[in-house]
N, C-alpha and C positions, 0 to 999 in steps of 0.2 A: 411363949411369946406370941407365937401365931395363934393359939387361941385367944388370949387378951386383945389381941389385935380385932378379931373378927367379933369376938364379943361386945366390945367398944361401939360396936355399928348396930343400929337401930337397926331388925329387920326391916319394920315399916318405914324406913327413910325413902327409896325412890318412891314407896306409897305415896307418902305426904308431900314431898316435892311436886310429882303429879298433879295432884288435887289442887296444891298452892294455886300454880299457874294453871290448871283448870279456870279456878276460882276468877284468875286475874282475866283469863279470853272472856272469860261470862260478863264482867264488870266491862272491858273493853265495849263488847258487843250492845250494853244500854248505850252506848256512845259513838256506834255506829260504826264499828272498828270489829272487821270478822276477822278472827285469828285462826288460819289452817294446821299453825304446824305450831305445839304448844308454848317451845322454847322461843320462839320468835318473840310473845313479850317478853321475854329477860333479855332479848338484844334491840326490842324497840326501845326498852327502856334505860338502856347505854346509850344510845343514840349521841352523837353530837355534833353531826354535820348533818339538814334537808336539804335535799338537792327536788327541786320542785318546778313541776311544768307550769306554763299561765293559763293555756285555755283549758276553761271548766273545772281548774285544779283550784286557781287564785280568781280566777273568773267564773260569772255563772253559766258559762258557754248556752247562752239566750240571746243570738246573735239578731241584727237588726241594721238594717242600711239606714244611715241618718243624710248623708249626703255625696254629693255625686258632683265629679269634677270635668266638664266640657271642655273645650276650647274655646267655643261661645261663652265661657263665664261658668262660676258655679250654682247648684242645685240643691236645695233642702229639700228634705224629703219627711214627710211627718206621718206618724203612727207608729207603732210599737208592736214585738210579738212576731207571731209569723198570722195574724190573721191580717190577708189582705186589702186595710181599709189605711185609707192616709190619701195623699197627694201629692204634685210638689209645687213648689215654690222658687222662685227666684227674682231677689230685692222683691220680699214680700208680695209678689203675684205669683200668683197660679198660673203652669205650663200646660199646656196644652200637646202630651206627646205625637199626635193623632200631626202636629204642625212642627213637631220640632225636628227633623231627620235626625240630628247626630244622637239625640236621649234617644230614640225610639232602635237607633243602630246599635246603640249601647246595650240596650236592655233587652233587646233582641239575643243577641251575644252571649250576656251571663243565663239565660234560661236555656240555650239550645246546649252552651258547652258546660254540661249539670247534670249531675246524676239524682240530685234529690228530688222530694215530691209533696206537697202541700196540698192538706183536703183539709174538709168540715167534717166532724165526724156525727155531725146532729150536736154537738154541745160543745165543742169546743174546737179551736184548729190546730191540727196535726200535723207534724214533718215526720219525712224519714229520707235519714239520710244526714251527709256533714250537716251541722246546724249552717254553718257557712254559706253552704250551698244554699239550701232552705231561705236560705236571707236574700240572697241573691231570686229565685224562684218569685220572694214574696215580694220584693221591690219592682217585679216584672208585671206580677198578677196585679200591686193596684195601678199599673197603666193601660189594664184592660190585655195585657199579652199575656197567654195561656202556655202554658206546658208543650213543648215541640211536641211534631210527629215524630221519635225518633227512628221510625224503619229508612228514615229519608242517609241518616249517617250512617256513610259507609266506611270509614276507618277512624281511631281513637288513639291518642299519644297519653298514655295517662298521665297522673300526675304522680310524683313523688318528693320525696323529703331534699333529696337532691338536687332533683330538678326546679323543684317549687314553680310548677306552671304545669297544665293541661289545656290538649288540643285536638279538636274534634274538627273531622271533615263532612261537612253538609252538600248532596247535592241538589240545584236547584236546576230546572227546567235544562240548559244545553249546557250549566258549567255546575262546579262545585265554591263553595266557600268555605276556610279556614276560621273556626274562632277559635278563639286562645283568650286562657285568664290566667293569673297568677299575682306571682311577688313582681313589681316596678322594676329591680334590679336586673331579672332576669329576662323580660318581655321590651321593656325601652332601648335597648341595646339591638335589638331583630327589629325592629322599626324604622321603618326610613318616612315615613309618610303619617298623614293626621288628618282626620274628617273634620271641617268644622263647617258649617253653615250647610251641609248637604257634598260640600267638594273636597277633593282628596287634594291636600299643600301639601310641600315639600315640609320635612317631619325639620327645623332648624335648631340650632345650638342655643337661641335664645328660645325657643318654646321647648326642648327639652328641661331649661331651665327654667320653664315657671311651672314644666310638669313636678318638678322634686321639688319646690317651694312648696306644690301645692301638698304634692307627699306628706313632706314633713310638718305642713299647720295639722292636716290630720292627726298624721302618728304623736304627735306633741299633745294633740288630745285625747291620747289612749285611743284612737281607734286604729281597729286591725285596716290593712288597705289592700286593696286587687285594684288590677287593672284589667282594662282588657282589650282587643285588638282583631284584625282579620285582614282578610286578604281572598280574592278570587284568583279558583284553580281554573287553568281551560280544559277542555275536554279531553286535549291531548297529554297534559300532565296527569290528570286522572286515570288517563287509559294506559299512560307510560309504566305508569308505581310506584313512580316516585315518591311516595309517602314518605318517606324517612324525614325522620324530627327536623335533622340541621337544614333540608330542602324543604319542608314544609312549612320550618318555623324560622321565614326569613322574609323579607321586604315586606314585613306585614305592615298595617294601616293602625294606626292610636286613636283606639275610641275616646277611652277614658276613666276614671277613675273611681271605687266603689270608698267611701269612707260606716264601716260597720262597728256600731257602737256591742260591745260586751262587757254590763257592769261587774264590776267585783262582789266575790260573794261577799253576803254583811257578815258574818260571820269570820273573816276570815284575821283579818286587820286583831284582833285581839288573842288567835292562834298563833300570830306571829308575833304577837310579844308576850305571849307567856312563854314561847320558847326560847326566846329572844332572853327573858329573863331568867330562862332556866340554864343558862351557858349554851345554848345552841344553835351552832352557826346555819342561817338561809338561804339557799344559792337559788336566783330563779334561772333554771336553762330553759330556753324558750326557740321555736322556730319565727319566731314575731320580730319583726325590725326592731331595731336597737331603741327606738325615739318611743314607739306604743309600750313594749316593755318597761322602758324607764317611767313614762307617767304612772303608769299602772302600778308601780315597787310606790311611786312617789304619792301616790294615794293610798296605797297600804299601809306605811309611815314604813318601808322597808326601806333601810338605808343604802345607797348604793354608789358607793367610791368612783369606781370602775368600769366600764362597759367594755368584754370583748364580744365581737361577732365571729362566727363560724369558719372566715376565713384566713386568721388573723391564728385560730388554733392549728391552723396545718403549718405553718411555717414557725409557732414561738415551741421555743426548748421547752423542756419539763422542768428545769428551774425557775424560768420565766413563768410558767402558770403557777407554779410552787408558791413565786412571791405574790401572783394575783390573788390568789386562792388565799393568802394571808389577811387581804383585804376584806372589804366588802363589795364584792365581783355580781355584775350579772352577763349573761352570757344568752348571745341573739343569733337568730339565724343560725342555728346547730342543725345536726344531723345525729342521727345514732350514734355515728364511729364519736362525735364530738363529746356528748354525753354518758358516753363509755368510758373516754378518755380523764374525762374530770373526777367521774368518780373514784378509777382506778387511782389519779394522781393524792385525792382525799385521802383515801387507805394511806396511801402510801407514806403520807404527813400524821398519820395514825388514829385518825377518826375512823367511829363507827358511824358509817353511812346509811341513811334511809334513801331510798330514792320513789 
């Protein structure tokens, strides 16, 4: 029996097995699809839940400032790319930073608190660094504002997926200055105060509320949004130590607002429905406000029921996601543990997950 048994088996079976899915990573790879570990096509191709990020995954992460939100009113902002040629505009004239204090405070702001870096390389313009950043960099560069000295900052709050905000301490001649960019949610709330015209206002309940008006006409048109903000340290806070986040990143001043256009790849809107029509479900989990997310699904023709945000997963049960996750859910303002969590809950519902 034990010999008919063993005999029954091809010796070259794990041979040709091998080779199959050799066969299938090679065919992958014309498609741009590199496969490490062989067996993983036979479980990409079980698949039947994407859990999928938006920027540079669904997007072509080619970020670009289109426009910019004051207190004085808003700001278009024209050109494309990260080469810094464009202008801005507002009701169809051209501003002149050079006269306008609050743009020029503004944009002052997103280049000092920035780690990225924009050149010509003799044929084309180059970043390095978040593209994010880069965008921000290049909307500075065509107002004639250049790349800080950074030896001048002397302490740094970075930024994280938690935090969603970074703040950087600049000093200038007998004091220092705090700039700060981030997510609206997390930066509006440390604010008591607003530049507009050159002078620092009381930050009020009625201009907080036409700051998230203005928020959300953005994010309603797919773009991602920052903000950004500061505040002067005195000598004696600087010499204190007082560095730490919650003392640093408090009674700050509301510059204003970055609206950053990232189109969708073309490619992508027709990946989502042949998956779509091959039984497999699309989850976008996204660190992006709920409103840029949803346009962005809603331009992909990716359908989307549901929206939860980031904060909404630490307090709902695991039956509660159980039945979102039955829908068609997109999920904003996450975090790692967030994104851990969904998948694990997937399995759990019996899907094989790509992420």
């Amino acid at each position: 029996g034990i010999s008919l048994a063993v005999a029954a088996v091809p010796e070259g079976l794990p041979a040709v097995v091998t080779i199959t899915l050799a066969f299938g990573a090679k065919a992958m790879v014309r498609k741009k699809a590199l496969i490490r570990t062989l067996q993983a096509t036979e479980t990409l191709g079980a698949s039947t839940a994407i859990c999928t990020d938006k920027t540079g995954t669904l997007t072509e992460n080619q970020m670009t400032v289109t426009g910019i939100w004051l207190a004085t009113g808003a700001v278009e902002v024209t050109g494309t790319g990260y080469e810094p040629q464009g202008g801005f505009e507002r009701d169809g004239l051209g501003v002149e930073v050079e006269t306008d204090p609050d743009l020029n405070a503004l944009l002052k702001t997103a280049i000092i608190c920035n780690h990225a870096h924009v050149w010509n390389d003799g044929t084309q313009w180059q970043h390095l660094g978040k593209p994010t950043e880069a965008a921000l960099v290049t909307v500075a560069m065509k107002a004639g504002i250049t790349e800080s000295d950074t030896s001048q900052i002397v302490h740094e709050i970075s930024f994280s997926s938690e935090r969603k905000r970074m703040s950087v301490v600049q000093t200038e001649d007998d004091h220092a200055v705090v700039h700060v960019k981030g997510a609206l949610e997390q930066i509006l709330p440390r604010c008591t105060s607003i530049q507009a015209s050159g002078e620092i206002n009381e930050l009020t309940e009625e201009l907080r509320q036409q700051i998230r008006a203005a928020h959300e006409t953005y994010a309603n048109k797919g773009r991602r949004v920052l903000c950004a903000a500061q505040r002067a340290l005195s000598a004696r806070e600087l010499e204190a130590g007082q560095l730490h986040a919650e003392e640093v990143e408090s009674n700050l001043v509301f510059l204003g607002l970055f609206a950053i256009m990232d189109p969708p790849r073309p490619e992508v809107r027709d990946a989502i429905a042949q998956a779509r029509s091959a039984g497999i479900k699309i989850v976008m989990i996204t660190g992006d406000a709920p409103e840029t997310a949803s346009a962005i699904a809603s331009s992909l023709e990716l359908p989307v029921q549901r929206v939860l945000i980031g904060d909404e997963l630490v307090s709902i049960s695991d039956e509660s996601l159980d039945a979102a996750l039955s829908q068609d859910v997109l999920f904003a303002r996450t975090t790692p543990e967030h994104k851990l969590r969904i998948v694990d809950r997937l399995l759990q519902l019996g899907h094989v997950v790509a992420m």
